[in-house]
Chimera marker file (.cmm) of the C-alpha trace (Angstrom):
<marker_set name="trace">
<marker id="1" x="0.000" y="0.000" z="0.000" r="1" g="1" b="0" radius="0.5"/>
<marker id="2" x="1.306" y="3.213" z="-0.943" r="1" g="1" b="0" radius="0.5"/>
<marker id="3" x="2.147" y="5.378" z="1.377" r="1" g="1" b="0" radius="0.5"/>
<marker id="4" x="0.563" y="9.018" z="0.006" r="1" g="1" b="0" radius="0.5"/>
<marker id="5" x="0.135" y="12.834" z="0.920" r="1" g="1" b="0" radius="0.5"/>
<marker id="6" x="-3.429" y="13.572" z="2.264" r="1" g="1" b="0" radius="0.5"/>
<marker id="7" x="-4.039" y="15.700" z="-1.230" r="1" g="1" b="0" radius="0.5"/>
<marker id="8" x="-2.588" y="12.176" z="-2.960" r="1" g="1" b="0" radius="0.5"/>
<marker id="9" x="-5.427" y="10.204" z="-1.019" r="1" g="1" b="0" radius="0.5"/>
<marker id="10" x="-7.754" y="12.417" z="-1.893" r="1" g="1" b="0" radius="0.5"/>
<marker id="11" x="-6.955" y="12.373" z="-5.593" r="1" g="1" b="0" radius="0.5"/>
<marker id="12" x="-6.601" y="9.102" z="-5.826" r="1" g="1" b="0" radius="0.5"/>
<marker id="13" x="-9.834" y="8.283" z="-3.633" r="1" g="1" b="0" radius="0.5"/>
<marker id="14" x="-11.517" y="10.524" z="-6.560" r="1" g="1" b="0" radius="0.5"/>
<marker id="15" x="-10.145" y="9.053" z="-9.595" r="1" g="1" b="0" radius="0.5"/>
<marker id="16" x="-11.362" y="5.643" z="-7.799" r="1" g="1" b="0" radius="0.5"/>
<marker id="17" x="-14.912" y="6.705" z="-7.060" r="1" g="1" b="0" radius="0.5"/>
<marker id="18" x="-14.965" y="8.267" z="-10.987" r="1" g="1" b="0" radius="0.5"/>
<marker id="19" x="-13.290" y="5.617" z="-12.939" r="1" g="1" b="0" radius="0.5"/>
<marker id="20" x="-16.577" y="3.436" z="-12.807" r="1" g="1" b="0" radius="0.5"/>
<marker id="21" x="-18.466" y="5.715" z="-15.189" r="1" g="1" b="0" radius="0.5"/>
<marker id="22" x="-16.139" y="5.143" z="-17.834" r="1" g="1" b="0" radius="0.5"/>
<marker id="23" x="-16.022" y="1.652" z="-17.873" r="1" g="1" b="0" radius="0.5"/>
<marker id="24" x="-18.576" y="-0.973" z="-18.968" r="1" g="1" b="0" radius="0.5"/>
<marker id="25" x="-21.234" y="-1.137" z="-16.511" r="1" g="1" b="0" radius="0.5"/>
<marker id="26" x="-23.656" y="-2.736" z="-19.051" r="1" g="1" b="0" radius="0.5"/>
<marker id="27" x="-21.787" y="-6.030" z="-19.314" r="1" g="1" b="0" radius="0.5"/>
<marker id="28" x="-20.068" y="-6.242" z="-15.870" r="1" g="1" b="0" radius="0.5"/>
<marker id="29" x="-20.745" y="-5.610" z="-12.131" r="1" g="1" b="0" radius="0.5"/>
<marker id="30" x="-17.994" y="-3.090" z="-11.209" r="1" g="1" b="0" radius="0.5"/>
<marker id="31" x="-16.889" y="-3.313" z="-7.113" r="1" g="1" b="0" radius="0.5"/>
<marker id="32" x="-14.693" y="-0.105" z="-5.647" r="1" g="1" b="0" radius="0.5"/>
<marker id="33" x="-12.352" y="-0.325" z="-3.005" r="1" g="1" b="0" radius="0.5"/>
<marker id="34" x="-11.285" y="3.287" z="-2.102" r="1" g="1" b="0" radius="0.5"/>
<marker id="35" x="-8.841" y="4.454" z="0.458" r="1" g="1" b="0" radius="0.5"/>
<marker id="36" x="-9.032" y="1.855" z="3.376" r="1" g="1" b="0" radius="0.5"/>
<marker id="37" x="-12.507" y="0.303" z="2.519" r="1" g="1" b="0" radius="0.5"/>
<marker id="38" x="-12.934" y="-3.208" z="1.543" r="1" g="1" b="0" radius="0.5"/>
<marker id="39" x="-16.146" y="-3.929" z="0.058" r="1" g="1" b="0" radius="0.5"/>
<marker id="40" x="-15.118" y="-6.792" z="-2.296" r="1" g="1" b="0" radius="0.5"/>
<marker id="41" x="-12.469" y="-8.825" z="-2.454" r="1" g="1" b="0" radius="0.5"/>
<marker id="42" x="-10.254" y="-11.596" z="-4.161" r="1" g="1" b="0" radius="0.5"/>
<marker id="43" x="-8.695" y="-14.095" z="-2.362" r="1" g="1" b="0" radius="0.5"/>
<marker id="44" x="-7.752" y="-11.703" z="0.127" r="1" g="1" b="0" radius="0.5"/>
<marker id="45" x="-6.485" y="-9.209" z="-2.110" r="1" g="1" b="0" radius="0.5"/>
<marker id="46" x="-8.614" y="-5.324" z="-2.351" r="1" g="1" b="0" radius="0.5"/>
<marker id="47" x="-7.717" y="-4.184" z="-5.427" r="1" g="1" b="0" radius="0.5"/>
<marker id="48" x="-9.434" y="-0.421" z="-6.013" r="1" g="1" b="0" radius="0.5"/>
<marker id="49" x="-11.806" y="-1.735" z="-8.884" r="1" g="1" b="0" radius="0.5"/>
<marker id="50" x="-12.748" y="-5.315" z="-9.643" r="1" g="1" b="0" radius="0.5"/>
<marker id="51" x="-14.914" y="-5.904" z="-12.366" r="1" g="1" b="0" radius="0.5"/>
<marker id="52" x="-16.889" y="-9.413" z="-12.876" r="1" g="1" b="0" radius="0.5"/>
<marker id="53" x="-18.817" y="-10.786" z="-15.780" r="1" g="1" b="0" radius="0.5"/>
<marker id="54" x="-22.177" y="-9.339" z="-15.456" r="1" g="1" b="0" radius="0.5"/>
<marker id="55" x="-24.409" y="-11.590" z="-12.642" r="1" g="1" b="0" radius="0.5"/>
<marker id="56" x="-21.508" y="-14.104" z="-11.799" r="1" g="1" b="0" radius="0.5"/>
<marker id="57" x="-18.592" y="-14.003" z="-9.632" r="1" g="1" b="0" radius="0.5"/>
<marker id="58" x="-15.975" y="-14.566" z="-12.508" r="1" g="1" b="0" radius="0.5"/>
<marker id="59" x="-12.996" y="-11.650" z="-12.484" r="1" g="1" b="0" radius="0.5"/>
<marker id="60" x="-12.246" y="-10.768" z="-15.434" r="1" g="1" b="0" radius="0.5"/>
<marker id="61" x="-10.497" y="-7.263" z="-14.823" r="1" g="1" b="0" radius="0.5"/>
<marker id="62" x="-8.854" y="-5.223" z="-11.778" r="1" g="1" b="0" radius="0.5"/>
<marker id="63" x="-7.952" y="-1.850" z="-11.924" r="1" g="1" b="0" radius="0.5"/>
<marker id="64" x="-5.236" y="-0.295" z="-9.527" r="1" g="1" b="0" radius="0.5"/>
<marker id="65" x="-4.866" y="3.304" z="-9.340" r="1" g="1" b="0" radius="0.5"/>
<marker id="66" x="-1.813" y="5.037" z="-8.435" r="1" g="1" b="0" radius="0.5"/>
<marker id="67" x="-0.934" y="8.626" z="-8.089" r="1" g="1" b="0" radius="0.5"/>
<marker id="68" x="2.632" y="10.389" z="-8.941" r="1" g="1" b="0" radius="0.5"/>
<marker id="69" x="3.818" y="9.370" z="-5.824" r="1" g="1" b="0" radius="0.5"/>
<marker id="70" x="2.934" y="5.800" z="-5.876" r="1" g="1" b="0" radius="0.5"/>
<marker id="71" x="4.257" y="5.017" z="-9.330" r="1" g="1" b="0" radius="0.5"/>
<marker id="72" x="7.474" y="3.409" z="-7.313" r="1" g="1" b="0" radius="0.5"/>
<marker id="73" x="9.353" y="0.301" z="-7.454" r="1" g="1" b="0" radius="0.5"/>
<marker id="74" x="8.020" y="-0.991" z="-3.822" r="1" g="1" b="0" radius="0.5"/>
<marker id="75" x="4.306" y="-0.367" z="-5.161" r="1" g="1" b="0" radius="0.5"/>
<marker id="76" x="5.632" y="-2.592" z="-8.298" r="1" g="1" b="0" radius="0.5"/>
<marker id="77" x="7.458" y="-5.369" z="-6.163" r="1" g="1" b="0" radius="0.5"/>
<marker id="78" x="4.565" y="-5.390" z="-3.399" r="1" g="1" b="0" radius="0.5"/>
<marker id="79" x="1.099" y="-4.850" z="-5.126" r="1" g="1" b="0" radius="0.5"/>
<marker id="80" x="1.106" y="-4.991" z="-8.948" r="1" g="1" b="0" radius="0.5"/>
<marker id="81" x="3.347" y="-8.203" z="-8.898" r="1" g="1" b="0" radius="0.5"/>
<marker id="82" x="1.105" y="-9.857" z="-6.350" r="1" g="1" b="0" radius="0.5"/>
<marker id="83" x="-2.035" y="-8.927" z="-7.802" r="1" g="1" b="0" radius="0.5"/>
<marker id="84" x="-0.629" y="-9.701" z="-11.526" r="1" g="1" b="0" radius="0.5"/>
<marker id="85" x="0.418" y="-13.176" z="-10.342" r="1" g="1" b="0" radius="0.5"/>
<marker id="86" x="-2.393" y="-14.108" z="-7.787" r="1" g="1" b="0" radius="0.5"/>
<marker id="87" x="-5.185" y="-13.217" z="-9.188" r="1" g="1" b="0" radius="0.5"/>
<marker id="88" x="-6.557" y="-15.187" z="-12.660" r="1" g="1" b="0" radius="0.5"/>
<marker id="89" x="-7.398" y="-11.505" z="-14.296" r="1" g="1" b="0" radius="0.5"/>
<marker id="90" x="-6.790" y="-8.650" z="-16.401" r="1" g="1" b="0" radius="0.5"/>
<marker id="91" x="-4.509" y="-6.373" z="-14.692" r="1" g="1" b="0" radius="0.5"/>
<marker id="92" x="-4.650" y="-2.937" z="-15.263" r="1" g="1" b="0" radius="0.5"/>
<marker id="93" x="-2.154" y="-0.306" z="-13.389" r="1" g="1" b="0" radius="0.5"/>
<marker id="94" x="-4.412" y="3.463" z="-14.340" r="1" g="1" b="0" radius="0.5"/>
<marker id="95" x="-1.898" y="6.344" z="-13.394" r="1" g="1" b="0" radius="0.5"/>
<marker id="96" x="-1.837" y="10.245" z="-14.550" r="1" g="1" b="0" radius="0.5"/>
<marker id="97" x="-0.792" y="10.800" z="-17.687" r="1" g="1" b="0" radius="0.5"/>
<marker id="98" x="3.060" y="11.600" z="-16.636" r="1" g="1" b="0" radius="0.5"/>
<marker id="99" x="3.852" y="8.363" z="-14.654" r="1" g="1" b="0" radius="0.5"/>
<marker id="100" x="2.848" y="6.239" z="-17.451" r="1" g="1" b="0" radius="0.5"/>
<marker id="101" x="6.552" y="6.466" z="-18.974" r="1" g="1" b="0" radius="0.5"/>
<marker id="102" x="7.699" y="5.119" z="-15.093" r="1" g="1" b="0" radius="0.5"/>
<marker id="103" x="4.733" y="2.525" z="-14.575" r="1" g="1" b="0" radius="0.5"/>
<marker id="104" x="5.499" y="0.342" z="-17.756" r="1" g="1" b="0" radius="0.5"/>
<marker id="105" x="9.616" y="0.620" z="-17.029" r="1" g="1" b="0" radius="0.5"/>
<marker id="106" x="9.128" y="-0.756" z="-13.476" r="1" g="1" b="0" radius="0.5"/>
<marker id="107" x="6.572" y="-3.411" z="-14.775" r="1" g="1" b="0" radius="0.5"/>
<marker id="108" x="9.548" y="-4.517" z="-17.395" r="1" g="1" b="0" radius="0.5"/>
<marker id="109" x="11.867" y="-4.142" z="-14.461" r="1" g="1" b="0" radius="0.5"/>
<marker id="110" x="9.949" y="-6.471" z="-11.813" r="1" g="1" b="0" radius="0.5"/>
<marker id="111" x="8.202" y="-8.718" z="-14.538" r="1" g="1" b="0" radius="0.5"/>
<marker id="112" x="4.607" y="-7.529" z="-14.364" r="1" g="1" b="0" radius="0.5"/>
<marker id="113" x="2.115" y="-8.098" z="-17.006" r="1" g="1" b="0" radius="0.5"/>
<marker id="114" x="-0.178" y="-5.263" z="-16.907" r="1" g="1" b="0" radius="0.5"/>
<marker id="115" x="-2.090" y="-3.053" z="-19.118" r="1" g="1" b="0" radius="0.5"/>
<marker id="116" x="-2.031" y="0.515" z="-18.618" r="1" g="1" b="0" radius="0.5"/>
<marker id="117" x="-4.751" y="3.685" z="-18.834" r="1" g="1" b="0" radius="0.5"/>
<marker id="118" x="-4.016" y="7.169" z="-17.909" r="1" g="1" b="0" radius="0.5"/>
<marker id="119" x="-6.095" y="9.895" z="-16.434" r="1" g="1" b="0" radius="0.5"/>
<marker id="120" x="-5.408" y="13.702" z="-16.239" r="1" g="1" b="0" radius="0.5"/>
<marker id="121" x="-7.332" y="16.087" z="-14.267" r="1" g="1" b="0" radius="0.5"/>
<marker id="122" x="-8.471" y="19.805" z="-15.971" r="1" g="1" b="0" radius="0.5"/>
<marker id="123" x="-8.538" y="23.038" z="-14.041" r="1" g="1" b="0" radius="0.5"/>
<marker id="124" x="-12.204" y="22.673" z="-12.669" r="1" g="1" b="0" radius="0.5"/>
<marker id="125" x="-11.411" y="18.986" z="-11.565" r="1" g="1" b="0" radius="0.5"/>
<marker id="126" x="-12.329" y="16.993" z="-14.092" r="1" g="1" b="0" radius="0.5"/>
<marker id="127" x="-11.078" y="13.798" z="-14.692" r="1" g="1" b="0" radius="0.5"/>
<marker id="128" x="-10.545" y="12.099" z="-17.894" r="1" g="1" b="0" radius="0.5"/>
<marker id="129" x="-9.690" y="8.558" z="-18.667" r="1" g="1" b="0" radius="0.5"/>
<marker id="130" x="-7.587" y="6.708" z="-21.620" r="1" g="1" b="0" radius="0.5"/>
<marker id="131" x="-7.402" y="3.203" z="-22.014" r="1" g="1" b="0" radius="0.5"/>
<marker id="132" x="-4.791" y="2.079" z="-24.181" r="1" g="1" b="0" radius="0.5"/>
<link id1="1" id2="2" r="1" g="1" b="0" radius="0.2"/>
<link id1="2" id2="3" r="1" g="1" b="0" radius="0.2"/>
<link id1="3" id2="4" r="1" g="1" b="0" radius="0.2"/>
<link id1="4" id2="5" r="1" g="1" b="0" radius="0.2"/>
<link id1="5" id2="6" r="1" g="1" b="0" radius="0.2"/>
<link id1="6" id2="7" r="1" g="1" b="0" radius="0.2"/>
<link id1="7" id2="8" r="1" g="1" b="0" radius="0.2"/>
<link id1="8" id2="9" r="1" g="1" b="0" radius="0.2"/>
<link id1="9" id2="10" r="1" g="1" b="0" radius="0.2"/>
<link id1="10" id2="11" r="1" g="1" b="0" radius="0.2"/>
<link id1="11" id2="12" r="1" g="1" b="0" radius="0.2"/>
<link id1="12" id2="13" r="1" g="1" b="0" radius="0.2"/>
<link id1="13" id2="14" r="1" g="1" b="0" radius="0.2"/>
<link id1="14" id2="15" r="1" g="1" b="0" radius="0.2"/>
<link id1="15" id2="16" r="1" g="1" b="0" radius="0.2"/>
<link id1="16" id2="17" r="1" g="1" b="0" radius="0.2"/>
<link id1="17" id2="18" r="1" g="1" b="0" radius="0.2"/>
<link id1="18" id2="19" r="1" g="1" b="0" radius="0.2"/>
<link id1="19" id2="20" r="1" g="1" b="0" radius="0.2"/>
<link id1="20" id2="21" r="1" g="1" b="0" radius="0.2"/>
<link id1="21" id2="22" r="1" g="1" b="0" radius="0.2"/>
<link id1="22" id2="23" r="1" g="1" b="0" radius="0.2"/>
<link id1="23" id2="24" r="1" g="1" b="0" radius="0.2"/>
<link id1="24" id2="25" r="1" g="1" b="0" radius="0.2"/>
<link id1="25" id2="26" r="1" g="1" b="0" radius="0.2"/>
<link id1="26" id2="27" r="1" g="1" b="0" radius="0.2"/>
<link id1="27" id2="28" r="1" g="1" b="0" radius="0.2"/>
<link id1="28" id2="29" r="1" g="1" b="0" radius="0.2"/>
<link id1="29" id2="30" r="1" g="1" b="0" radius="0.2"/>
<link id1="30" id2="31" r="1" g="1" b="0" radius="0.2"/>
<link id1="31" id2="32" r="1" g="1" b="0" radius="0.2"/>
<link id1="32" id2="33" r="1" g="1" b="0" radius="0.2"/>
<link id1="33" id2="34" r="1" g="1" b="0" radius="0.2"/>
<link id1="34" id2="35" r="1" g="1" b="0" radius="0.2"/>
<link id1="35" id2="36" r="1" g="1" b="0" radius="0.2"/>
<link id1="36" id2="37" r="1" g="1" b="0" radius="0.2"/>
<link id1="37" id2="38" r="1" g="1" b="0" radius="0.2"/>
<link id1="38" id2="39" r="1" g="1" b="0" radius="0.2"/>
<link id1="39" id2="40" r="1" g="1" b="0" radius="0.2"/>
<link id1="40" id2="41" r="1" g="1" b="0" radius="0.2"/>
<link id1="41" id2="42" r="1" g="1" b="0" radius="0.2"/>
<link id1="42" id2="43" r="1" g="1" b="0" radius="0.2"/>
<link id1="43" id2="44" r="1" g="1" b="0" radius="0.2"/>
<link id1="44" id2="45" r="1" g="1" b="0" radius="0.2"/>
<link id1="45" id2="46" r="1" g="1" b="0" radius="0.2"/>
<link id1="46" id2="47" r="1" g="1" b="0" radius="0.2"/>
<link id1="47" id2="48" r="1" g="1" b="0" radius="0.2"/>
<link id1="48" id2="49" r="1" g="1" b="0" radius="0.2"/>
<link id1="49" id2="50" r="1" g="1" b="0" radius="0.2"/>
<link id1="50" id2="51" r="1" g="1" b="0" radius="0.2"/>
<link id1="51" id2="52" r="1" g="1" b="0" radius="0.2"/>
<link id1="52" id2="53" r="1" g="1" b="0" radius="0.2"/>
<link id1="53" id2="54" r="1" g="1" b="0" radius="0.2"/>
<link id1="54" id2="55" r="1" g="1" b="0" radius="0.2"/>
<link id1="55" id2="56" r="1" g="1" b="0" radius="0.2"/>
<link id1="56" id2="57" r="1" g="1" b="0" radius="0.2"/>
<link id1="57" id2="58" r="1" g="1" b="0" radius="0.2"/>
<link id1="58" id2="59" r="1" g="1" b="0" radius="0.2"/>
<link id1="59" id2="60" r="1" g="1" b="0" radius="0.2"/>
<link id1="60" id2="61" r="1" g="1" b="0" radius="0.2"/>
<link id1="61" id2="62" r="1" g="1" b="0" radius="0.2"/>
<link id1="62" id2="63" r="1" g="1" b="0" radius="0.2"/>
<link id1="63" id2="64" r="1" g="1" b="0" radius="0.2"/>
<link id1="64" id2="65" r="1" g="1" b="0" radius="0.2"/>
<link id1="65" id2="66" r="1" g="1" b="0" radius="0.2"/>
<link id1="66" id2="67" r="1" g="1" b="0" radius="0.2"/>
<link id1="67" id2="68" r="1" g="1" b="0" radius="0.2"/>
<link id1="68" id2="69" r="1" g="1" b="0" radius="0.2"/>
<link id1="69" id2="70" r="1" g="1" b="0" radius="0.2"/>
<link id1="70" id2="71" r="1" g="1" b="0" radius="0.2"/>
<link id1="71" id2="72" r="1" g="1" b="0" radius="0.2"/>
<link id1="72" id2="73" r="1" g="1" b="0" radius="0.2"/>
<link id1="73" id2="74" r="1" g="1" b="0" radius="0.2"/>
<link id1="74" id2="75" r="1" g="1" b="0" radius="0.2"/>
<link id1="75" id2="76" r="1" g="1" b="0" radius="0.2"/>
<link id1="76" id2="77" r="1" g="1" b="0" radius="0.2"/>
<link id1="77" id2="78" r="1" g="1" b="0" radius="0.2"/>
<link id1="78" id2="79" r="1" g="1" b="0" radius="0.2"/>
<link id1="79" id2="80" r="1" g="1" b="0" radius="0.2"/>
<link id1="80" id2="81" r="1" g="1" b="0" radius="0.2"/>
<link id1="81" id2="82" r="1" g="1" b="0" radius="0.2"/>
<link id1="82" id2="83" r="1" g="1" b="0" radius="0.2"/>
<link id1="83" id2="84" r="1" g="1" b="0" radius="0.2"/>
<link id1="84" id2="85" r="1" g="1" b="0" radius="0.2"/>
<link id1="85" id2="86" r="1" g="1" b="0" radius="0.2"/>
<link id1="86" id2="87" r="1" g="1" b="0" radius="0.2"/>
<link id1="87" id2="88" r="1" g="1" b="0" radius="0.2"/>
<link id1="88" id2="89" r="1" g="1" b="0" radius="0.2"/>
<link id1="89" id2="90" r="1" g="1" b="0" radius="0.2"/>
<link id1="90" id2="91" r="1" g="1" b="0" radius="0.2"/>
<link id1="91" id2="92" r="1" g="1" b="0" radius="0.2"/>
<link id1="92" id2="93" r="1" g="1" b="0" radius="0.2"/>
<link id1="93" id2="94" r="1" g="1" b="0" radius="0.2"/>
<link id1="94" id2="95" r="1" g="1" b="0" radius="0.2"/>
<link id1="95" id2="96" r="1" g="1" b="0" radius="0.2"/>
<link id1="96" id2="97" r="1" g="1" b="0" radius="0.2"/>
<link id1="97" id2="98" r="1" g="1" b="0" radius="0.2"/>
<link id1="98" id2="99" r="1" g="1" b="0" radius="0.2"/>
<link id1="99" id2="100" r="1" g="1" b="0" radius="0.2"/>
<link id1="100" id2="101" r="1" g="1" b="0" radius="0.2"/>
<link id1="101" id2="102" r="1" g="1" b="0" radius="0.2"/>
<link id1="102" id2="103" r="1" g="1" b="0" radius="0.2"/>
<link id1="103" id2="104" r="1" g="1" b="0" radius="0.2"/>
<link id1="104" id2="105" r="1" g="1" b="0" radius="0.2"/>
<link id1="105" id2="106" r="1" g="1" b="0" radius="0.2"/>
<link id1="106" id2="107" r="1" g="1" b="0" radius="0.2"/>
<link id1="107" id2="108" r="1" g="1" b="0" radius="0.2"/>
<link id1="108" id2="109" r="1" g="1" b="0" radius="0.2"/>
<link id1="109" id2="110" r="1" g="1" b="0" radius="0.2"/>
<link id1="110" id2="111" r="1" g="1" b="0" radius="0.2"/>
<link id1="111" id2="112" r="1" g="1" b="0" radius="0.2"/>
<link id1="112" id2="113" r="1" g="1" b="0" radius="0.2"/>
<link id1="113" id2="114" r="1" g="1" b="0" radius="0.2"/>
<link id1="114" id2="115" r="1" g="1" b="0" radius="0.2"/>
<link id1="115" id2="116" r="1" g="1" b="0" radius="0.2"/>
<link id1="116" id2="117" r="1" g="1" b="0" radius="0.2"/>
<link id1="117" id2="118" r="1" g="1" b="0" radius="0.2"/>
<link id1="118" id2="119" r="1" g="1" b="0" radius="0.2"/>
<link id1="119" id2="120" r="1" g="1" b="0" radius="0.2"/>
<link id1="120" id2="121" r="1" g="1" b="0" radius="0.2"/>
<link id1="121" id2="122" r="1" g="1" b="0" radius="0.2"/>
<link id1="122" id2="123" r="1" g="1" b="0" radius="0.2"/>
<link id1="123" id2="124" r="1" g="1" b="0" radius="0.2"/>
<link id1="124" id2="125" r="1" g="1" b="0" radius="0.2"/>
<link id1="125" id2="126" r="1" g="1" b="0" radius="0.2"/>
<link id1="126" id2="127" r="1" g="1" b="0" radius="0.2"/>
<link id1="127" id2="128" r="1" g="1" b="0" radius="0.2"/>
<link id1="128" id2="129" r="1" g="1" b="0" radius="0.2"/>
<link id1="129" id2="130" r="1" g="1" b="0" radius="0.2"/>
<link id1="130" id2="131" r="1" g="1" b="0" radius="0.2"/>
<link id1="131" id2="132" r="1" g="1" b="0" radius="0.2"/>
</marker_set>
């Protein structure tokens, strides 16, 4: 778990909350794990979003969010490994826009399969998505 500034939590606490409108709600069930809370998990593991097959139980994505500050090797070696490894899903790391460059060299570094998506925030606080 990364350890962040409170304005870091709350961004990334936000960008958590958001993400779910941009992703396919129509053919999954979409479960958010912000800040400390654990409202659904895998195998022990609280990833911030876990998407299932629409109706069932079967993962088929997670989505961990990281902020500038948590785009760091430990956050690579402790989290993304484990949940790239443990859990039988698409792994996707979601970071701003300028720590994608970082998150896919530590992934190559550490051995992580992952896809990536970015998000940037605008001047009024708006956050948008890209999923590569």
């Amino acid at each position: 778990m990364a350890h962040r500034t409170v304005e870091m939590t709350n961004l990334h606490d936000k960008v958590v909350n958001e993400i779910k409108q941009s992703l396919n709600q129509r053919n999954y069930d979409i479960y958010l794990n912000p800040g400390q809370e654990k409202n659904a998990g895998i195998a022990g593991n609280y990833p911030d979003v876990i998407m299932t097959i629409k109706g069932t139980t079967t993962v088929k994505f997670i989505l961990e969010i990281e902020t500038n500050d948590s785009v760091t090797k430990d956050e690579a070696e402790k989290q993304w490994k484990k949940y790239a490894n443990e859990i039988n899903a698409t792994f996707y790391i979601v970071t701003p826009e300028s720590a994608i460059s970082k998150a896919k060299q530590l992934c190559q570094q550490v051995g992580i399969n992952a896809r990536f998506a970015t998000f940037s925030v605008d001047g009024l606080g708006n956050i948008t998505f890209k999923f590569n």
